[in-house]
Every structure is written in C-alpha cells, then in structure tokens.
C-alpha positions, 0 to 999 in steps of 0.5 A: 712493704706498704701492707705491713708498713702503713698500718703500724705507722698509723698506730703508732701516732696513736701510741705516741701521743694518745687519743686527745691529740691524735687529730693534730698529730695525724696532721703534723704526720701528713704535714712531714710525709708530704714535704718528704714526697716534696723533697725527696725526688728533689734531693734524690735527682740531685744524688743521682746526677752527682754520683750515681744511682747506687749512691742514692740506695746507699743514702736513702738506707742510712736515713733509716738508722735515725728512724730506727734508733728512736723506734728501738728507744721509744716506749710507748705508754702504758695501755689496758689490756685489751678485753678478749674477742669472742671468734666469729666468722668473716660473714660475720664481720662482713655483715656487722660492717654493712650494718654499722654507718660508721664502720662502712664509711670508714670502709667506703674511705678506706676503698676511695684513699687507696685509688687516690693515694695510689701515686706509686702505680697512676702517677708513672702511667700518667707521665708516660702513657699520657704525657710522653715525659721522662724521669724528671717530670715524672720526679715533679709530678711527684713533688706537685703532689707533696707541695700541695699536700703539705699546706692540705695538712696544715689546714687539717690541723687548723680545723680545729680537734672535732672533725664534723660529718659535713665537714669530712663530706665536702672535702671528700666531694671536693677531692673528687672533683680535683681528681676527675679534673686532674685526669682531664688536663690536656697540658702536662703544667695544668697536670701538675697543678691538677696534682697540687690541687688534688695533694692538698684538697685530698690530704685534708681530706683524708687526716679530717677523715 
C-alpha cells in the first residue's frame, strides 16, 4: 500500500498547489500527517477500550470517504504535456545518477528517510524487544514521534521558500545524531523523548530536503 501510496501522495501536493508554494505546502502536509501519527493512536485506544477493535476498523475506514470525495472532486490544474523520453537502459539511469550530485543526493536521501521513517517496522522492535512494554507504550512511542514532528514541520515552513545546501546538511547531521542517541536510551522515558527528538529534527529534515 505505501509503494503506491506515497509517491502519489507526494505529487499531489505539487498538483494542488504548483511549484511556487510546494515548500510550505510539503510542510503544512507533514505538519497534518504528523499530528495525525500524534492523535491517532490516541483516539484509537480510546475506540478500542470503549468498544471493540472492529469498531475501530469500522471508524478509520469512514474517515476515508471524506478524503475520497475531495479526490474524485478535485481537478488539478491544467499542465504542459510532458515532452517524450528517449528508452534508455537502467544502466543508463543508474550511471546518469551517479553522475549528476543533485540526483545522487536526493538518492542518498531517499535511502536514509526510508531507515528513519521506517517507524511501522523499528518502532515495534523497540518496544518489545528492547523495552519489554506492551500496546500502550508502544501507541506513545508513536505519538512521541508525532508531537515532535508537528513543531519539525512548523519550523520547515518558517525557514523561509529557498531551502540552502548547508542549511538541508546540518539538519540531516543532526537527525543522525538524534537517531543514534535515541537508540542508545537505557530508559524507556528517555526513548520517548529520543523520539520527539528524532520526529521534529528529522521532519525538518526531511520537508527542507
């Protein structure tokens, strides 16, 4: 579902909005997605305690038909065609990416935001390999993540519409160093704000990116 999911979510924030806003509409995006990972655990384990966890399947599948309305409604605005592409080969692509900096830096990137958004498959190790916690730990590692990453994006969107190369550097050193600290908390409430840490520097991170 993510393979298809978030590419076409990520294009269509271009095609919303166009190219002269897409800085501050990438942000108010993570901004919504990331008080969403804040919030949703939250009102999920409210759902299952209440009534059942069917109930909460029920509830998260009616929250689409909203979304799906506005996408069936929606057109997009009218755009050029694009011109055709010559067929090459993906040696070809391979070697035209290791040549080109900015390609391979949005490669190099690409690679790194899918270790460290990866929350679906590290976060659960952590929680029950590591820390020995259950469901609702595992529901506020979650939301640590979130409410960090909601004023990340903020920022983001404060840092003005021309990202800089040292700029998108030191916010991807420091989101490294939030991560390795993050993996070495020896306390299950310095994990949790290991994760805040890492949900805001690497949100910057990634929407300045």
């Amino acid at each position: 579902v993510f393979t298809v999911d978030a590419p076409a979510r990520q294009v269509y924030v271009m095609e919303i909005v166009g190219g002269a806003n897409v800085a501050g509409a990438i942000s108010l995006n993570e901004v919504v997605l990331n008080a969403s990972r804040a919030f949703g655990p939250a009102l999920g384990g409210v759902i299952i305690a209440t009534a059942s966890v069917w109930a909460c399947f029920l509830f998260n599948a009616l929250w689409f038909l909203p979304t799906l309305i506005v996408l069936v409604r929606q057109r997009p605005a009218a755009r050029e065609p694009a011109a055709r592409a010559e067929r090459g080969s993906v040696r070809d692509g391979v070697r035209y990416a290791l040549t080109a900096p900015p390609i391979l830096a949005c490669l190099l990137m690409a690679v790194t935001a899918g270790a460290v958004y990866n929350v679906g498959v590290v976060v659960p190790l952590l929680a029950t390999r590591i820390f020995h916690v259950g469901g609702a730990e595992y529901g506020a590692m979650l939301a640590a993540f979130g409410l960090g990453a909601v004023p990340g994006a903020i920022c983001a969107a404060a840092s003005g519409p021309r990202p800089s190369g040292p700029e998108v550097r030191r916010l991807g050193l420091a989101t490294g160093i939030a991560v390795v600290t993050c993996a070495c908390a020896p306390l299950f409430p310095l994990a949790l704000a290991g994760l805040m840490a890492v949900g805001m520097i690497s949100i910057w991170f990634i929407a300045r990116a």
